[in-house]
N, C-alpha and C positions, 0 to 999 in steps of 0.2 A: 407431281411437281418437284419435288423433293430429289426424286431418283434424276430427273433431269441436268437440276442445278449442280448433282455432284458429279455427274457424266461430264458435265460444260467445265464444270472445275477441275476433274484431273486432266481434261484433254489442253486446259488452259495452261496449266503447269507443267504440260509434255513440252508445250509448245514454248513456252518458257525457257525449259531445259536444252533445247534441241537450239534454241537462241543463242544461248550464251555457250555450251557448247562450241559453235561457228565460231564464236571471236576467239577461241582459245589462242595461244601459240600451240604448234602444231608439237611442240615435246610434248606440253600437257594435255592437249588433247588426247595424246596417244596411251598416257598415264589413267588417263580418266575412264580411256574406252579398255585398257587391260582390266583397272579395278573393276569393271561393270563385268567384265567376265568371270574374274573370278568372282565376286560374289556371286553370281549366278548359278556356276559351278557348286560353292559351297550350298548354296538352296537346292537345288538337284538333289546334292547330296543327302541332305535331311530330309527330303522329302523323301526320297527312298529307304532311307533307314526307316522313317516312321511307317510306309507301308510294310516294310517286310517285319517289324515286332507286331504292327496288326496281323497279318499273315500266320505268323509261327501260331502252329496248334498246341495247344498245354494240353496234356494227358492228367484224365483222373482214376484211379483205380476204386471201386465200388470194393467194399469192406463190409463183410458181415457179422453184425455183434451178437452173439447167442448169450 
C-alpha cells in the first residue's frame, strides 16, 4: 500500500511540474528546460566517475616474512 501511495505521489508532482511549467513565459521556460539539462549532464557525470573508481583494480603484492 505504501509502495503505491508514493508511486501516486511522485507522479502527482510530475504532473504538478509539467503544469506550471506550461504557464512559464517561454524565455523562462527555455532557462528552465537548459538547467534540466545540465543538471542531468552533471549526474551522468558522477555517475560514471563512481562506476569507473568501482571499476579500477588495486594491485596487492603477497610479501614473505622469514
Amino acid at each position: 500500500m505504501n509502495k503505491e501511495f508514493i508511486k501516486k505521489m511522485i507522479k502527482a508532482e510530475a504532473l504538478r511540474y509539467s503544469a506550471i511549467k506550461e504557464i512559464l513565459p517561454d524565455e523562462i521556460k527555455k532557462r528552465v528546460d537548459n538547467f534540466e539539462k545540465e543538471a542531468l549532464d552533471v549526474l551522468k557525470d558522477i555517475a560514471f566517475e563512481a562506476v569507473e573508481e568501482k571499476s579500477e583494480t588495486k594491485e596487492c603484492k603477497k610479501v614473505n616474512i622469514n
